[in-house]
C-alpha positions in Angstrom: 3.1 5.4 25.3 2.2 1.8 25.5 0.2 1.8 22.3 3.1 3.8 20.3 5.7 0.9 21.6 3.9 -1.6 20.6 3.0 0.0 16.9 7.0 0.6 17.0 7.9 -2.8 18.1 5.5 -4.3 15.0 7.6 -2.3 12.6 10.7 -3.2 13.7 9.5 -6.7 13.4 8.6 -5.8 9.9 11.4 -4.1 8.7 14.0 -7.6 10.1 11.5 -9.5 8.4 11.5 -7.6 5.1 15.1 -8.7 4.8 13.7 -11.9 4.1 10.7 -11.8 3.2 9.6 -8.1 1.8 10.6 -7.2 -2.3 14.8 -8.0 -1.4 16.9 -7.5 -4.7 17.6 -10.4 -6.5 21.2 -10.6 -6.2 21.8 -9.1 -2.5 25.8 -8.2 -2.2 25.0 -7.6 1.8 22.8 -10.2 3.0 22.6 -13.0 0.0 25.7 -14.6 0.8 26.2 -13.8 4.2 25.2 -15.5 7.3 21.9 -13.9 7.6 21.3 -15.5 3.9 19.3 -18.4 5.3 16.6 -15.9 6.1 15.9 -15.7 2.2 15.6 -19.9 1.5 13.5 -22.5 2.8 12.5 -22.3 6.4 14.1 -19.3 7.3 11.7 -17.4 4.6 9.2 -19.1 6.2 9.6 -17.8 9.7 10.3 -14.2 8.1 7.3 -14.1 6.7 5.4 -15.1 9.8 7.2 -12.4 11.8 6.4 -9.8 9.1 2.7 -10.7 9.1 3.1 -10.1 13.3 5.0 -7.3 13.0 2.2 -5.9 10.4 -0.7 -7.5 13.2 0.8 -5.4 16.2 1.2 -2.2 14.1 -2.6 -2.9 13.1 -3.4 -3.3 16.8 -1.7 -0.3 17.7 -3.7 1.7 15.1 -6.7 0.4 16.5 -6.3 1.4 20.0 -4.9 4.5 19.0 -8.1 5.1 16.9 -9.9 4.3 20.1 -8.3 7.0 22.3 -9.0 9.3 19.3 -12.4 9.1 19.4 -12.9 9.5 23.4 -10.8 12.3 22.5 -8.2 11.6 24.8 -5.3 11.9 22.5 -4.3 15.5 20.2 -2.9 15.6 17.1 0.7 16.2 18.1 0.3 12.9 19.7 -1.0 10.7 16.8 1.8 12.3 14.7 4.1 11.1 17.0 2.6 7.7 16.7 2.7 8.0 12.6 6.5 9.3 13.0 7.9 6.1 15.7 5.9 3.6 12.8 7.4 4.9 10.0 10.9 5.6 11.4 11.9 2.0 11.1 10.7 1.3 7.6 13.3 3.9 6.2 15.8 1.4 5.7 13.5 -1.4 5.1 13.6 -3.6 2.1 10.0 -2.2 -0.3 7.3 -3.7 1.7 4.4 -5.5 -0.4 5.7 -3.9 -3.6 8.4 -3.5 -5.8 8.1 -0.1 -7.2 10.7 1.9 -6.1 12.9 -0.3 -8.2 10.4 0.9 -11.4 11.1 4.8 -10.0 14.8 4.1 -10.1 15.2 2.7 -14.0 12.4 5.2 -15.0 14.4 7.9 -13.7 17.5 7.2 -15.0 15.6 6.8 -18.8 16.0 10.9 -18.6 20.0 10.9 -19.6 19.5 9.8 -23.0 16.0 8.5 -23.6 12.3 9.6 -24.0 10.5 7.8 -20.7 7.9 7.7 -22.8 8.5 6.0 -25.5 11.7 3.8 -23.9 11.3 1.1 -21.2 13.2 0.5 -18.3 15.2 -2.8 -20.1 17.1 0.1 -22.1 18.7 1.6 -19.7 22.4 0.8 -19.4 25.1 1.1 -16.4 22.5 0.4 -13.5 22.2 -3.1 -13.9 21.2 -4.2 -10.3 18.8 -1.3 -10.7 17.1 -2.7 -13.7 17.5 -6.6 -12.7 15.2 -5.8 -9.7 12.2 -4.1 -12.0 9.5 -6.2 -12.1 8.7 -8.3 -14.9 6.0 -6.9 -16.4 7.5 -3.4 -16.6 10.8 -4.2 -17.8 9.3 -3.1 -21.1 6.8 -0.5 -20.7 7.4 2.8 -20.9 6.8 5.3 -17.9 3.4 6.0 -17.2 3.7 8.6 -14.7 4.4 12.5 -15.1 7.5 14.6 -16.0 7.9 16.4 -12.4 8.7 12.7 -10.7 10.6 11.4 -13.1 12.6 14.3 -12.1 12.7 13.2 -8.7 13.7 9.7 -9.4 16.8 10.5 -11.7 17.8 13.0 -8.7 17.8 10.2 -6.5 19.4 7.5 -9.3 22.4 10.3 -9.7 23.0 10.1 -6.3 22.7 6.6 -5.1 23.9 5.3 -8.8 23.4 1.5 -9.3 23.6 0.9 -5.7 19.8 -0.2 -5.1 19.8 -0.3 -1.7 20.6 3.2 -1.4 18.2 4.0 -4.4 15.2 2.8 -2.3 16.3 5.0 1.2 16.8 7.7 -1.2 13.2 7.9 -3.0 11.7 7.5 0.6 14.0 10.5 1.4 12.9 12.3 -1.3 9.4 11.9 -0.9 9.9 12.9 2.8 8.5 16.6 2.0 5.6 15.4 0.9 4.7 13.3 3.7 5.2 16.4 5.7 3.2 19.0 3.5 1.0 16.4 3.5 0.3 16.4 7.1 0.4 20.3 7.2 -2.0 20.6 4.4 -4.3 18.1 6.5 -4.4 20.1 9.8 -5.7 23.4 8.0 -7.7 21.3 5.5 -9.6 19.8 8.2 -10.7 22.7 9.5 -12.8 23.5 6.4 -14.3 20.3 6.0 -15.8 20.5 9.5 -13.9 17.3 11.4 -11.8 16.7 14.0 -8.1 17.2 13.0 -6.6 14.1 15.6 -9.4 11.7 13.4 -8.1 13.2 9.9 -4.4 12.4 11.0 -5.4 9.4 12.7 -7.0 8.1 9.2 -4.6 9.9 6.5 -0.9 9.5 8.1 -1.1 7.0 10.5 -2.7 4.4 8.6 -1.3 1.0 7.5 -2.5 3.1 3.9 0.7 5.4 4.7 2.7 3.6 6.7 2.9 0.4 4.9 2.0 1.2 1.6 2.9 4.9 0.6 5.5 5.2 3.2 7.0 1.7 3.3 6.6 1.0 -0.2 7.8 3.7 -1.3 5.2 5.2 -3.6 4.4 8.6 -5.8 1.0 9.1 -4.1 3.0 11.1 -1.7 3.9 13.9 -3.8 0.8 14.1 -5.9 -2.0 13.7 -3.1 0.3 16.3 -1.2 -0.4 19.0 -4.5 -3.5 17.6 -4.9 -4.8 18.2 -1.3 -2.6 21.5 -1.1 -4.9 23.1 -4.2 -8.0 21.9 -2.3 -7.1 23.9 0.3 -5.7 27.0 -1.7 -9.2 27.1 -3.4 -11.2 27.0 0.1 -9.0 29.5 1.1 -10.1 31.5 -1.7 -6.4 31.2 -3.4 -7.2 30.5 -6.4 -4.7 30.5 -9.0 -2.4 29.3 -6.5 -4.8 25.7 -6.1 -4.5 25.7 -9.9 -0.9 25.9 -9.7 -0.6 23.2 -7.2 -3.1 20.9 -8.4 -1.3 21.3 -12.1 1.8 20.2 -10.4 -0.1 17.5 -9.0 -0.8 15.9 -12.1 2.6 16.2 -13.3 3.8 14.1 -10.4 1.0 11.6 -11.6 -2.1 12.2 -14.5 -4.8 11.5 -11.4 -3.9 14.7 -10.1 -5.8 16.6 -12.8 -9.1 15.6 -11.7 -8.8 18.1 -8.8 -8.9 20.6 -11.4 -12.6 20.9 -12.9 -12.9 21.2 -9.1 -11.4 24.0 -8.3 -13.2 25.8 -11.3 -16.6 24.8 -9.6 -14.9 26.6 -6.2 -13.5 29.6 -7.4 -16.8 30.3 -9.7 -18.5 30.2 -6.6 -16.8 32.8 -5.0 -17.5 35.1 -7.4 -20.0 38.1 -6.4 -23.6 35.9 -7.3 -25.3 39.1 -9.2 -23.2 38.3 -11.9 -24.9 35.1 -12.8 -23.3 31.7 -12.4 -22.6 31.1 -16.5 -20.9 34.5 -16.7 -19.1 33.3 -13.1 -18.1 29.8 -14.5 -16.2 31.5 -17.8 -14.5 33.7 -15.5 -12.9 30.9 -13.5 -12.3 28.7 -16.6 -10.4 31.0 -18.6 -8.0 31.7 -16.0 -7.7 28.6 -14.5 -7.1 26.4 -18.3 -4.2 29.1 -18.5 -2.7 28.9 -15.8 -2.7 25.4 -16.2 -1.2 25.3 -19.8 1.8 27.2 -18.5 2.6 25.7 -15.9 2.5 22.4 -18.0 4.0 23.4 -20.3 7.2 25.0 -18.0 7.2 22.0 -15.6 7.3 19.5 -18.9 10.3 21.5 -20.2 11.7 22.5 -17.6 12.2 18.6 -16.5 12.5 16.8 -19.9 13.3 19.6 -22.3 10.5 19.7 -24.5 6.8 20.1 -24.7 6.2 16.2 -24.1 2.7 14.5 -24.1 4.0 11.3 -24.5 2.4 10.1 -20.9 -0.9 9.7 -22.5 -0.1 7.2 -24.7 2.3 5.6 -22.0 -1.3 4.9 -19.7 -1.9 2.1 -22.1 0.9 0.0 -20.4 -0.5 -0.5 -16.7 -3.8 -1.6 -17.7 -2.2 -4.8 -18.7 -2.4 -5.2 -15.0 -5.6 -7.7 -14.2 -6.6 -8.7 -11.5 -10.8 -8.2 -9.5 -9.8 -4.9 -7.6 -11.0 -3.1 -10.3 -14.2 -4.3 -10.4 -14.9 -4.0 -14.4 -12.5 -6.7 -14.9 -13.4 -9.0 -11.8 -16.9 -9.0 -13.8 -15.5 -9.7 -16.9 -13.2 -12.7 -15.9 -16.3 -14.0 -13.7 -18.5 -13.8 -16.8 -15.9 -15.8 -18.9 -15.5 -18.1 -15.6 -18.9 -19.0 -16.2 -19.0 -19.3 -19.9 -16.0 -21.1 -20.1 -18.0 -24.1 -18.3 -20.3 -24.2 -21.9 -17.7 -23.2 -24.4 -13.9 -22.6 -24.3 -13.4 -19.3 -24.6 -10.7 -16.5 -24.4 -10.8 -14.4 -21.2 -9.7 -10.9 -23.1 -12.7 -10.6 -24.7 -14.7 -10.8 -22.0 -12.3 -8.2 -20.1 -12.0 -5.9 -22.8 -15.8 -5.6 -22.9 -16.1 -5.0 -19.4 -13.7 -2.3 -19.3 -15.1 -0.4 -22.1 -18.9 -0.8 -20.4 -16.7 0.8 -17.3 -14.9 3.6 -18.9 -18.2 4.5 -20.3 -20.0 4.6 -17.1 -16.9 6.2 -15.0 -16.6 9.1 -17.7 -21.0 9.3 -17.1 -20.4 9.0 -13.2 -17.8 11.4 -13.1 -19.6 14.5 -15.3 -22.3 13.5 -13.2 -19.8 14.2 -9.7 -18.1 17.5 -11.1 -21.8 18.8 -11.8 -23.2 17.9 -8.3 -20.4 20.2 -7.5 -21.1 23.2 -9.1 -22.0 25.0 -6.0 -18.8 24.9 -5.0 -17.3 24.8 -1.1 -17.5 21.9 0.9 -19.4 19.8 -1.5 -17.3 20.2 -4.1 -14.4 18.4 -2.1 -17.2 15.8 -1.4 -17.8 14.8 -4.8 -14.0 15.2 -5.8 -13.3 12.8 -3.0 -16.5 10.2 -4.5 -14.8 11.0 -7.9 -11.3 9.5 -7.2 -12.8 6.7 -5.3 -14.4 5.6 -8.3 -11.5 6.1 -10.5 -9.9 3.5 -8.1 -12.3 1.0 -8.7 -13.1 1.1 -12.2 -10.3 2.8 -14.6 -7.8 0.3 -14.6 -5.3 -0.9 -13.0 -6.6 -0.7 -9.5 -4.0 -1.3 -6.8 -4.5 -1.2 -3.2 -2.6 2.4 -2.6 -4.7 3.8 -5.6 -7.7 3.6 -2.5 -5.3 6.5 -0.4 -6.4 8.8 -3.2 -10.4 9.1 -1.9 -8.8 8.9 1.7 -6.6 12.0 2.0 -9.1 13.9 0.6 -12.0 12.5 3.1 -10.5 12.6 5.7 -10.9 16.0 7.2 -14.4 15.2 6.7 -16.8 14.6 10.1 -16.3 10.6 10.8 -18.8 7.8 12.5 -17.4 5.3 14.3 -19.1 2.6 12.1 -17.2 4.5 9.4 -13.9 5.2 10.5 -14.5 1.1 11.2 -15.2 0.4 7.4 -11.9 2.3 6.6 -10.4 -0.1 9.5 -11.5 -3.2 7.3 -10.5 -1.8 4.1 -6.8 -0.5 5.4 -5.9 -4.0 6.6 -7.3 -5.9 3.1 -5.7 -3.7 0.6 -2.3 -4.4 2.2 -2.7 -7.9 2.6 -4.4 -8.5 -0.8 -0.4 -8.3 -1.9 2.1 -10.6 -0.6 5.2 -9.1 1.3 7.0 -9.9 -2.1 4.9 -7.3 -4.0 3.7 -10.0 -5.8 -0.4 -10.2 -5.9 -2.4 -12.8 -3.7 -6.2 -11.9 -4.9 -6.7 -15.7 -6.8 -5.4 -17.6 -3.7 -8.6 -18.0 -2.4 -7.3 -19.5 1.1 -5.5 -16.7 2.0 -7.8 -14.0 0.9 -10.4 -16.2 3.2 -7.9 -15.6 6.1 -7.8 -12.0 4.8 -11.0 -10.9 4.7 -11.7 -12.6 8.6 -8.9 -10.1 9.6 -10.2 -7.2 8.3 -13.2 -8.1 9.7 -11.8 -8.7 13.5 -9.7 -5.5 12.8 -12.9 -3.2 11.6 -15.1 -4.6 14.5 -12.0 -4.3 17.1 -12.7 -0.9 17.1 -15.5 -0.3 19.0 -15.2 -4.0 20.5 -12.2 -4.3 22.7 -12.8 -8.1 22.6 -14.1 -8.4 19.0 -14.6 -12.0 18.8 -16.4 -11.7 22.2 -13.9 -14.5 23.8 -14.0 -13.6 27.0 -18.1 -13.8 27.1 -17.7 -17.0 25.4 -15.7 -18.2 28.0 -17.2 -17.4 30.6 -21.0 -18.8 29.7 -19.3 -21.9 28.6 -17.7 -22.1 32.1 -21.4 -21.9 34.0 -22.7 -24.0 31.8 -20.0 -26.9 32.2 -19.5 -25.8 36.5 -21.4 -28.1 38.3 -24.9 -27.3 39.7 -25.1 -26.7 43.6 -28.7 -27.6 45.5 -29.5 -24.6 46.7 -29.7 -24.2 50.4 -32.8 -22.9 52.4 -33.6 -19.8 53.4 -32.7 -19.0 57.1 -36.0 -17.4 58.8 -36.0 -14.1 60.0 -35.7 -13.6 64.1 -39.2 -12.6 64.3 -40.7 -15.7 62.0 -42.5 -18.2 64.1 -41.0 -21.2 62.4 -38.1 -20.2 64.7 -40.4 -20.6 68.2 -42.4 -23.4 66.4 -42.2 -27.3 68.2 -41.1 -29.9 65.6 -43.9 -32.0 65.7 -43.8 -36.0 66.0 
């Protein structure tokens, strides 16, 4: 109970501080001119944003040492949901916490009452304008890049909560509230297959800083689509076949990632075809069905939410990549290669980015054919490789973001975990949210900081099989003996039966 007070206590802490310090609208009609409005200027920001990062610190802690009790096995699922539930509780009504997306969700949505997301931009949009005022810059003018289902979703919640943007953001987190909980549903049974312990899976997929901070607290759409996505893993393990195409179809038209579950699911369902029939004639057999299925349901969900048969998200990718920063590793190389040239000759850095990421998308689309046809045996390995494929989509299609990392992370975590691994994950959770300030806005080229960053994940991966990770306490202690002073040791006392004892002194 201790450990789920303290995680609680952290989010509270982060959830006041948010107000403050987390992605508050630009012009606030409760707190901005308020009392509380010195929380938003000068010193008072300043002390928010120390009391979110300890609020964030406690919640961490309280991961960790819950992640210990998991692995003694001294804690059951029920429990760590319980956990996941008391940390995310508080965040409902929090301001967006290290992002600003729900505000993007909110003017996308409301695009569907007289425009084409696609080819419109959120700046369009007219009669929400606290809404729009509180998008982010750099999307104020891109169309939507994400699927037709969710945009559904979002003008759902914009018809309800209207221009009021406070409301807007409790609302998406409401909305994505089922898939949060088939999420954790799908995870139990999922777990089962995949041969790990279902309190670890839980412990790494829902209670995480991943979920609570980012997917949860943000809000984002990873919600919906990793709960399809993981939903038509299990359907196909389960030997439900055209019901995993269903769900992983509707999974990519929550967001396009989701389609990469579905060359998958051919490899599965091929493979539990009768095997005297011959894997070619096996794979065709799957594959018909299955690209069917799919283009129905595509084609219903697409006009069923916008009207028409509308493609128009595949051009619409185009507009996140102008997102750059070293997460995704293909541009971190290209704007450290210019960093160097640009010592010899003044250069452009797009070039040098541009190259990199078309040297990337070459090797990802390799990598990945490579993945999908490790996996043609189907079962288990097959969710292996999917997970290895959307790990690498994180790192090298652009944009990579910090919650693009959950994606690899649902999906592996009903695999069997190492310590030293569920460690590495540890490290990871805590840098991908701090690598973004509280604002939403992106910390990766203030080099100070990230130092600071990367020692806490590093204290935070090792705390979990060191209780005192910096080893302070040892410290301590061997710098005390060596500083206590010296004593002459006495000597010995003889036995009763040594003759020293009966001996005369002599003169």
């Amino acid at each position: 109970m201790r450990t789920i007070a303290a995680g609680t206590v952290g989010s509270v802490l982060m959830m006041l501080a948010a107000l403050g310090a987390g992605g508050i609208l630009i012009s606030d009609p409760v707190i901005g001119a308020g009392p509380l409005s010195w929380i938003r200027y000068g010193h008072g920001r300043w002390l928010a944003t120390w009391v979110l990062y300890a609020g964030f610190g406690l919640t961490v802690f309280a991961w960790i040492r819950l992640g210990r009790y998991v692995l003694r096995g001294k804690v059951d699922t029920p429990a760590v949901l319980v956990a996941a539930a008391c940390w995310m509780a508080p965040l409902l009504i929090s301001p967006p916490l290290f992002t600003r997306d729900a505000f993007v969700y909110l003017a996308q949505g409301a695009l569907l009452y007289d425009f084409d997301p696609y080819t419109s931009a959120p700046n369009m949009v007219t009669g929400l304008p606290t809404v729009v005022q509180n998008v982010y810059e750099a999307w104020q003018s891109t169309p939507s890049p994400y699927g037709p289902l969710f945009l559904v979703i979002s003008k759902g919640v914009v018809t309800i909560t209207g221009d009021n943007a406070i409301l807007g953001v409790i609302g998406m987190r409401l909305a994505m509230l089922p898939g949060l909980l088939a999420l954790a549903w799908v995870l139990s049974r999922l777990t089962k297959h995949l041969g790990g312990r279902v309190p670890v899976a839980m412990w790494l997929a829902v209670a995480s800083p991943m979920m609570v901070v980012h997917l949860w607290g943000g809000p984002h759409n990873e919600l919906f689509m990793l709960a399809f996505l993981a939903g038509g893993v299990l359907a196909a393990l389960r030997r439900q076949h055209l019901l995993a195409v269903f769900l992983g179809t509707l999974a990519m038209l929550i967001k396009p990632t989701g389609a990469l579950v579905l060359p998958f699911i051919v490899w599965i369902w091929a493979n539990h075809l009768p095997a005297d029939r011959g894997k070619v004639r096996n794979f065709f057999t799957a594959l018909v069905p299955a690209v069917g299925l799919f283009g129905v349901v595509y084609v219903a969900g697409t006009w069923l939410s916008l009207g028409t048969v509308n493609l128009g998200w595949l051009g619409a990718l185009d507009g996140p990549q102008q997102i750059r920063n070293w997460l995704n590793f293909p541009t971190g190389i290209g704007q450290l290669v210019h960093l160097v040239t640009d010592l010899f000759v003044p250069v452009t850095q797009s070039p040098f980015i541009t190259g990199a990421r078309g040297v990337a998308w070459l090797a990802l689309a390799c990598f990945g054919v490579w993945q999908w046809w490790q996996a043609r045996n189907g079962g288990v390995t097959a969710v292996k490789h999917l997970a290895i494929t959307l790990l690498a989509v994180a790192l090298l299609a652009p944009p990579t973001l910090p919650w693009y990392f959950s994606w690899a992370l649902v999906v592996a975590a009903g695999f069997a975990w190492t310590a030293r691994a569920m460690a590495v994950v540890i490290g990871g959770s805590v840098f991908l949210v701090l690598a973004f300030y509280p604002t939403g806005e992106q910390a990766l080229y203030n080099w100070w900081y990230m130092a600071m960053v990367f020692a806490a994940s590093y204290v935070a991966a090792r705390a979990l099989v060191h209780p005192e990770p910096l080893a302070l306490r040892d410290q301590l202690s061997r710098a005390w003996r060596e500083l206590r002073p010296q004593r002459t040791p006495r000597a010995a006392e003889p036995e009763p039966d040594d003759p020293r004892r009966h001996s005369t002194p002599q003169a």
